[in-house]
N, C-alpha and C positions, 0 to 999 in steps of 0.2 A: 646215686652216683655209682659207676661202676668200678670195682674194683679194680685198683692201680698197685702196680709195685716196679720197682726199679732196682736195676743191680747195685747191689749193695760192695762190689770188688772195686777197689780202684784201676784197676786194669781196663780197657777201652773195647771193647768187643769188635773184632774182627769180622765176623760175616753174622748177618740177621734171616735167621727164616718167616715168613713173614704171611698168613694167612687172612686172609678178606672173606669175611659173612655178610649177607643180607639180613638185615636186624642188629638189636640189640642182646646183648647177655643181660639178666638178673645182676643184683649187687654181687652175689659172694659168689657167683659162677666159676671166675677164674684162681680160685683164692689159692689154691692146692698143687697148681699146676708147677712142672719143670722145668728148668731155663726158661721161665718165663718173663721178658721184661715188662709189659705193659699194654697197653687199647686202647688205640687210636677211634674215637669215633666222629663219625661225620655224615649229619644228616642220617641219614637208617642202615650205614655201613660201619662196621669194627673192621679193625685191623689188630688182629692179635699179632705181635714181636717176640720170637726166641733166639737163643742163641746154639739153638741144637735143631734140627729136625725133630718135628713135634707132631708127625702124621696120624699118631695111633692117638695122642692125646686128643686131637682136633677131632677126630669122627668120633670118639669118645662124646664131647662134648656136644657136636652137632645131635646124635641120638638121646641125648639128655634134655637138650631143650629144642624143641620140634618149630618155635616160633624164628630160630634161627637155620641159616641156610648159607654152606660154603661156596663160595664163590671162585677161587681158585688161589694160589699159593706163590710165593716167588721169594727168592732167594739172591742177594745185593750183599756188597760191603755194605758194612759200617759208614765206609768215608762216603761213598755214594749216596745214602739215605740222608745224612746230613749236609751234604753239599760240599765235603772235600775233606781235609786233613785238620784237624784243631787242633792248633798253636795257642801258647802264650802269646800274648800281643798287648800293646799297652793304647790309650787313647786318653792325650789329656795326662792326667794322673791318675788313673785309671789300669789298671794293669787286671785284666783276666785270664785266668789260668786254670785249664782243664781238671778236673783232680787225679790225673793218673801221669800225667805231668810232675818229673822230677826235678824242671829246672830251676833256681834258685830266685825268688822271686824279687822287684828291687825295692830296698831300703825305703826307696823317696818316693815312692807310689802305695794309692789305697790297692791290696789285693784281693782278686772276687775270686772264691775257687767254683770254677762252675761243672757239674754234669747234669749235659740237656737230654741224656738218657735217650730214647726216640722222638722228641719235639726236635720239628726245625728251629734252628738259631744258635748256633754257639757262639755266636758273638759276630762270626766275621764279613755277615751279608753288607751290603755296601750300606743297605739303608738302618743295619743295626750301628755301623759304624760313623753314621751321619747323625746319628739319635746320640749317639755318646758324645762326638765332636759337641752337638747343641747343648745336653746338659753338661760340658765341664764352662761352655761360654756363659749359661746361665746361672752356673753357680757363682762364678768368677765377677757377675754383672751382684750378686747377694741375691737371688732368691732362696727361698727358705721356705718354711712349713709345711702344706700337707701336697704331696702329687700324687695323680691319676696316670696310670700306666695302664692305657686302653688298649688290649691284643697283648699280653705281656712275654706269652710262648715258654721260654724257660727261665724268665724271669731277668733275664742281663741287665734291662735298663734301672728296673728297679733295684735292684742290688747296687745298682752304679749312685743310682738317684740319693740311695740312704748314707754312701760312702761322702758321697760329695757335698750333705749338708742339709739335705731336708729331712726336717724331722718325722715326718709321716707319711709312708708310701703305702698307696690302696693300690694290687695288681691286679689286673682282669682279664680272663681267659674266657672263651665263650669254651672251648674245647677241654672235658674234666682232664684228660693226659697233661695236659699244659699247665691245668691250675696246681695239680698236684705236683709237680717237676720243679714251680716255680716256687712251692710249699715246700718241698727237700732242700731246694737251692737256700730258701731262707735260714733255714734251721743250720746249715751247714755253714754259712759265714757267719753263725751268731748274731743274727737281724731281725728274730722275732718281736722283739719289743717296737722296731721302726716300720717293718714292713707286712702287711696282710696279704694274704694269695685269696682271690676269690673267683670261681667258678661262676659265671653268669654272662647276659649281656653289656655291652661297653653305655647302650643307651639305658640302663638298669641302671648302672653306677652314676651316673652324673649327678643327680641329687646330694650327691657329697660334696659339701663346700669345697674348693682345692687353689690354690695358688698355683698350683702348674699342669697343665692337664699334656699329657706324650699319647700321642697314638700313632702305631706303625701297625697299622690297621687295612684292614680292602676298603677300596673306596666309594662301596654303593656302601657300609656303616659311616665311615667319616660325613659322606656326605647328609645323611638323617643328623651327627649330632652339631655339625656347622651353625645352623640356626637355631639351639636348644639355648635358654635362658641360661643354664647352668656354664655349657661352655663359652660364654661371653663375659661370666661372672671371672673366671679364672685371670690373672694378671699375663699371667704368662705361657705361650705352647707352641709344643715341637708336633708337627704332622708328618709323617714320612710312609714310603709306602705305593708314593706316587708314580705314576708315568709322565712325559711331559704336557701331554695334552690334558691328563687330570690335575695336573701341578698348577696350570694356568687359569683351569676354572676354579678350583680353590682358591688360588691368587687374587682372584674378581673379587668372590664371595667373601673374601677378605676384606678388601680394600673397600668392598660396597658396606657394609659390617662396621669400618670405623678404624680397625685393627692397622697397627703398624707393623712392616714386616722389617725384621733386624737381618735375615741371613735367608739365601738359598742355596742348601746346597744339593751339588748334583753330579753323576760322572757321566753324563750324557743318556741314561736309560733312566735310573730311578732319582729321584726327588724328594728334597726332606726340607721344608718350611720352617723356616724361628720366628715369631713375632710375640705380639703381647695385645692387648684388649684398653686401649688408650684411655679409657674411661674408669677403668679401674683403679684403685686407688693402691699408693705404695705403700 
């Protein structure tokens, strides 16, 4: 895996410098590096993240490992790499709160303190906040025991998952930046004992019994693990993630499936699924 590290300041970083290589680094490649926040990879591209101009470090490293190759460089807000301004916000009982955020959090809610560091998702994509609405409904309905948090990103659902009553959350990143974000996140609400961050594929993890399986996931994976034995086994899940026209073929292969659906929700672009697996037992 490649070596990951994340700002350890509570303060929110203001602009990202941000370089893209073709290839991968070695594990301890980046270990030593400068305002270094972390690496992003995807498919045979990194994305190194700092918080300073890191030109001389990057052709440093480019001349170091010759299997790697810079691709070009760019430089963005903060708020624009994650898709706007992160706010405290509450969902349910539910309350998540950035950690660099001073606001005073409330009494009568569970609070998540989250930093999604460079993964997308602070909480407040429409389909993160459709995933939260489903599990405080399915909390509220007594689900309980172990859930699968398939594409977990920076870990929000599960953190929310462990708050709201299930005893066992497995999280899954296919992306190592993600798994490990979602690994800081745990540690930082004190959720190690409920929640596992795991680096791998989502159709890798299904083999684990679960009573609730969440995935806010792309929909060429959802649609491989729709007809897996395992996720038929689960009583109860949230799919989100969708477009409309992928929301309704899902909906078929549901209903063709057996499955009952409890909720859809949607704000007109993306789509988030609640049902349950009628055969299962309570």
């Amino acid at each position: 895996m490649t070596e990951l590290r994340s700002a350890q300041s509570p303060s929110c970083p203001q602009t990202l410098w941000i370089y893209s290589f073709q290839g991968r680094f070695p594990p301890a490649a980046t270990r030593r590096l400068a305002h270094f926040l972390g690496t992003w990879v995807e498919d045979d591209l990194s994305f190194l993240f700092f918080t300073a101009p890191s030109d001389g470090q990057v052709r440093s490293l480019e001349g170091l490992f010759p299997q790697v190759r810079l691709l070009d460089s760019y430089t963005m807000s903060y708020e624009d790499w994650v898709g706007g301004p992160l706010e405290p916000f509450s969902v349910g009982s539910v309350h998540i709160c950035p950690v660099w955020s001073t606001e005073d959090a409330p009494d009568d809610e569970e609070t998540l303190y989250l930093d999604p560091g460079v993964v997308f998702g602070g909480g407040s994509h429409q389909t993160t906040l459709d995933c939260l609405k489903a599990l405080n409904f399915l909390a509220r309905r007594g689900e309980r025991g172990r859930l699968l948090d398939l594409g977990s990103g920076t870990g929000v659902l599960s953190l929310a998952a462990a708050r709201l009553g299930w005893e066992q959350v497995v999280a899954v990143d296919l992306n190592p930046l993600a798994a490990w974000t979602t690994q800081a996140n745990i540690a930082r609400n004190m959720l190690t004992d409920q929640v596992l961050a795991v680096q791998g594929r989502a159709e890798a993890i299904l083999h684990i019994p679960a009573r609730t399986v969440v995935a806010n996931i792309h929909y060429d994976v959802m649609a491989r693990i729709l007809h897996t034995k395992a996720f038929r086994a689960a009583r109860s899940f949230v799919l989100s993630g969708l477009l409309r026209s992928q929301a309704m073929t899902v909906l078929q292969e549901l209903r063709g499936l057996g499955a009952a659906i409890d909720g859809v929700l949607e704000d007109g672009t993306w789509f988030t699924l609640v049902g349950r697996h009628q055969a299962c037992p309570d």
